[in-house]
C-alpha positions as CSV (number, residue, x, y, z in Angstrom):
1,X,30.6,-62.4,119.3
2,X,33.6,-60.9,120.2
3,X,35.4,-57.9,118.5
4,X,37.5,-55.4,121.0
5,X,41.0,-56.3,120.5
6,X,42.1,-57.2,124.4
7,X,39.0,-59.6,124.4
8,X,39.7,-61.4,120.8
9,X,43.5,-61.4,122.3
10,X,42.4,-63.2,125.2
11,X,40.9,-65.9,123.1
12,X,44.0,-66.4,121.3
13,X,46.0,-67.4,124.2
14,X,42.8,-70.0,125.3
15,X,42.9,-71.3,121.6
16,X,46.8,-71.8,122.2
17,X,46.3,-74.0,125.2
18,X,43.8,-73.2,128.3
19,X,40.7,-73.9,127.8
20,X,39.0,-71.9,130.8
21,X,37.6,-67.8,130.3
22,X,36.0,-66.0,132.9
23,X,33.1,-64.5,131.8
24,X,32.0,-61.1,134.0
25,X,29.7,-58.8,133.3
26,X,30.1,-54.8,132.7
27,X,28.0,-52.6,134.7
28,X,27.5,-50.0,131.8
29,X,27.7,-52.0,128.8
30,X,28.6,-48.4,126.7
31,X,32.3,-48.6,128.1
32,X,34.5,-49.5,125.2
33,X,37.6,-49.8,127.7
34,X,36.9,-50.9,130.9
35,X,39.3,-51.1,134.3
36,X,38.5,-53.5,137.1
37,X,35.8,-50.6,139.0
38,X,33.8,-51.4,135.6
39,X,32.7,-54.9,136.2
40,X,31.2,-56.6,138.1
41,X,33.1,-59.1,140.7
42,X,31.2,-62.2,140.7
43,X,30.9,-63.9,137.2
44,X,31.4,-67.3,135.2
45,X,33.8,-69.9,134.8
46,X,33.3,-71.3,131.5
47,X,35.0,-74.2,128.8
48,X,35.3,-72.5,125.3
49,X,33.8,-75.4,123.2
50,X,34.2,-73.7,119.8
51,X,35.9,-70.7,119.0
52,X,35.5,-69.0,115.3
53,X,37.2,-66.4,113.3
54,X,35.4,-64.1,110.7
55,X,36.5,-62.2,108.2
56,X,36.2,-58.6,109.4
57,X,38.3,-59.4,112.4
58,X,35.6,-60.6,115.1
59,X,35.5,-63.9,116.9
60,X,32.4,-66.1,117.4
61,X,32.6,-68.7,120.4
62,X,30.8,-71.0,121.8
63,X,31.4,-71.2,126.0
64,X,29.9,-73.3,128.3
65,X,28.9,-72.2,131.6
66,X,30.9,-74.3,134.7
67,X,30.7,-72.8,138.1
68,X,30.5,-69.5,139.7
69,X,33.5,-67.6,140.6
70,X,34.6,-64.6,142.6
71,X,37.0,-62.2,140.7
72,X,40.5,-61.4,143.2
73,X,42.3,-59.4,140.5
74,X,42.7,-58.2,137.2
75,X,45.8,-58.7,135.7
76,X,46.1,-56.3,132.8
77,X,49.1,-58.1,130.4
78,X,49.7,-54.9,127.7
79,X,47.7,-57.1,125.2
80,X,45.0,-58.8,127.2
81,X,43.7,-59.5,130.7
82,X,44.5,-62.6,133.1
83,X,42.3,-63.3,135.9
84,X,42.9,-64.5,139.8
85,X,39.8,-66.2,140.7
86,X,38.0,-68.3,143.7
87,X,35.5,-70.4,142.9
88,X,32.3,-70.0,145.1
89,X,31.1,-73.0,146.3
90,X,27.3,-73.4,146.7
91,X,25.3,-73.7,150.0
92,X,23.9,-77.5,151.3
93,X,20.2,-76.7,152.0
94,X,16.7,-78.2,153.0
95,X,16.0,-81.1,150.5
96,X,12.4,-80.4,151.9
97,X,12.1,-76.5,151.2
98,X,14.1,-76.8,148.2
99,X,11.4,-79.4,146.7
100,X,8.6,-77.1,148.0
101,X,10.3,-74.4,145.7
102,X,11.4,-76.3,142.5
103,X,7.9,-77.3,142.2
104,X,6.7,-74.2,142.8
105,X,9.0,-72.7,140.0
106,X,8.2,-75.6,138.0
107,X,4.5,-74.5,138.0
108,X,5.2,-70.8,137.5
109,X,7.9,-71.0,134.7
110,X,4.8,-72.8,132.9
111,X,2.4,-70.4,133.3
112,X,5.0,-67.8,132.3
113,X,6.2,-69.6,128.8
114,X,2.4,-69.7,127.7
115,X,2.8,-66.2,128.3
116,X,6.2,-65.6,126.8
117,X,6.2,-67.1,123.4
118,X,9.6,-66.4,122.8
119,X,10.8,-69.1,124.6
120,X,11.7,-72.3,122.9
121,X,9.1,-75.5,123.4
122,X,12.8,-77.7,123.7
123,X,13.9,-75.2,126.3
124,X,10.4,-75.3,128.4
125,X,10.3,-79.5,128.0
126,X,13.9,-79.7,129.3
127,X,13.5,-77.6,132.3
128,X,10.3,-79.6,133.2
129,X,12.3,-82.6,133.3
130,X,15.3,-80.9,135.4
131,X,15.6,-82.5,139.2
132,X,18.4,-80.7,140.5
133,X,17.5,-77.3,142.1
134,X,20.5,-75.7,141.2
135,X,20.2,-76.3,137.5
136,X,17.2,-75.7,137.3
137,X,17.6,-72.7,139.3
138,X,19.9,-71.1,136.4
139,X,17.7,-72.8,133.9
140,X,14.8,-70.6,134.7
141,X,16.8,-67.7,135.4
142,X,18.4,-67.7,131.8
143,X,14.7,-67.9,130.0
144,X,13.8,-64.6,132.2
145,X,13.5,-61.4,130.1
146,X,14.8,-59.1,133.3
147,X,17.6,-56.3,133.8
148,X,20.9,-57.0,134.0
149,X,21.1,-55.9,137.6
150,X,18.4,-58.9,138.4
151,X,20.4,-61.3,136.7
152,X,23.6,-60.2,138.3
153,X,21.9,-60.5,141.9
154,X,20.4,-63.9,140.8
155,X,23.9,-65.0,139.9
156,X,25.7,-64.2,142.8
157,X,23.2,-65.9,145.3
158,X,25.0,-68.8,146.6
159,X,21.9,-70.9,147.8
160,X,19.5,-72.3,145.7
161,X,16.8,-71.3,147.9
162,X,17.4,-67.8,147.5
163,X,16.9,-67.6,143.7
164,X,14.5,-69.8,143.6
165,X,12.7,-66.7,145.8
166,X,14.2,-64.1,143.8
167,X,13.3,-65.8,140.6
168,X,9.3,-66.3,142.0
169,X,9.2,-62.8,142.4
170,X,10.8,-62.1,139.0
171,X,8.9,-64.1,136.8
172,X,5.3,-63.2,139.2
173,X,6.3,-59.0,138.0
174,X,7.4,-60.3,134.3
175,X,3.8,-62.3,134.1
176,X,1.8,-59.3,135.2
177,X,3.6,-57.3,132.8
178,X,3.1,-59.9,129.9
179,X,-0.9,-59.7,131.0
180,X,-0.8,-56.2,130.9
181,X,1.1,-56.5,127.3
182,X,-1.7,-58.8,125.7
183,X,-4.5,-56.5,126.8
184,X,-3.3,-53.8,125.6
185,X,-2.8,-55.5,121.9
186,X,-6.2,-57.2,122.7
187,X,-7.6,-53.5,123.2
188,X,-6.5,-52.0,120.0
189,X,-7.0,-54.8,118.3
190,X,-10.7,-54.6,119.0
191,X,-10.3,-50.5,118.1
192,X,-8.5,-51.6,115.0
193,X,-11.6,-53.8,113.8
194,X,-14.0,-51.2,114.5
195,X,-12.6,-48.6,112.6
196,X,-12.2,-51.3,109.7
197,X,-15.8,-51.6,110.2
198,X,-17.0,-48.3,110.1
199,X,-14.8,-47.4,107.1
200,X,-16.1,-50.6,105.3
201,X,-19.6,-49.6,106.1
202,X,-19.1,-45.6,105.5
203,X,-17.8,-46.5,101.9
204,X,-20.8,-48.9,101.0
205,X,-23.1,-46.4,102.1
206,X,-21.3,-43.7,99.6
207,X,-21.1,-46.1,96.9
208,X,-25.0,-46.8,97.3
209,X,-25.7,-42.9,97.4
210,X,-23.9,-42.2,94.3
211,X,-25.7,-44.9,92.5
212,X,-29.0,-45.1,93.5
213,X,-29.3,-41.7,94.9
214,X,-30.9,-40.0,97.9
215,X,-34.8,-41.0,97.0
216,X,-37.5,-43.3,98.5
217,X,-36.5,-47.0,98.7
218,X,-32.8,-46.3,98.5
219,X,-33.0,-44.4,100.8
220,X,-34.1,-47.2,103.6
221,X,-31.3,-48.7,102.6
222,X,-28.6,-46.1,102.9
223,X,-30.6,-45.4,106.8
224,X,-30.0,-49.5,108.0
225,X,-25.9,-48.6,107.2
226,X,-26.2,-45.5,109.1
227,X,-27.7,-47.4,112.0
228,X,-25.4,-50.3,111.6
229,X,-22.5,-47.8,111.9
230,X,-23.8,-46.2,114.8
């Protein structure tokens, strides 16, 4: 969704004939206006595939991600920007090593979406099937709950091999965290059942007291609750 003015502009001019945006990042996403110090120089080339206008004056647009680039400069034309870009072109590599680590992240990424159930079944039975360590390199790294500063270095390595390292180490901190997460809940849980328990039991006991009393056989009764609650 898109909604400052320079930005909707800029999808204007693509909707009247280009069909290529570069997509960067900001480093504080709070800047309303920012200059080229504000964001970040590596980014995305993408195809708009669908671009939508709504009513209040925002547009909704679906891109698609085609290759990294390298921002040059920022062209700022009064109503909205122009870019001068290089594409970066990605490293050749060890077919062995890079095997070694695709199966490697395979592995993890599955131990880390039984983990993580907010990621889609279709998205984890896609990447399983992915055999090209770039794309599946990206794959992964999109599914990763992380800082933007993580993704931003994970976008800018040129090699496969080096997010495929990055992205072990990511997802190994994201699992312990996730573990951490779930026994915690686990934990108070547990707390939450007891006190459910006591409270049941406490307010059986009272409603025997009031209407049997505090006398011989009831009594008994009234004692097995108090030890069951203890």
């Amino acid at each position: 969704f898109v909604g400052r003015e320079k930005s909707v502009r800029a999808l204007e001019v693509i909707d009247e004939g280009q069909n290529e945006i570069m997509l960067v990042a900001q480093k504080d996403p709070s800047a309303d206006d920012p200059s080229a110090t504000d964001i970040y120089d590596v980014g995305t080339v993408a195809s708009v595939l669908q671009l939508l206008k709504l009513p209040d004056g925002t547009v909704k647009v679906l891109v698609e991600g085609g290759s990294r680039a390298r921002l040059l400069k920022l062209n700022d034309e009064g109503d909205h920007y122009t870019a001068d870009i290089e594409v970066i072109e990605m490293l050749s590599e060890d077919e062995s090593e890079l095997e070694a680590l695709m199966r490697a992240a395979h592995e993890q990424f599955e131990q880390y979406a039984k983990l993580n159930r907010k990621i889609p079944p279709e998205s984890v039975t896609s990447i399983s099937e992915m055999d090209d360590p770039a794309k599946l390199a990206d794959a992964i790294s999109s599914q990763l709950q992380i800082k933007l500063a993580d993704k931003q270095e994970l976008l800018e390595q040129v090699s496969a091999k080096g997010r495929f390292e990055k992205i072990l180490t990511l997802m190994e901190g994201e699992m312990d965290m996730l573990q951490m997460e779930r026994k915690i809940k686990n934990r108070v849980k547990r707390q939450m059942e007891k006190s459910q328990r006591e409270y049941y039991l406490n307010e059986q006991m009272k409603a025997i007291q009031r209407e049997l009393g505090d006398q011989g056989e009831e009594r008994d009764e009234v004692s097995e609750l108090e030890t069951a609650i203890r």
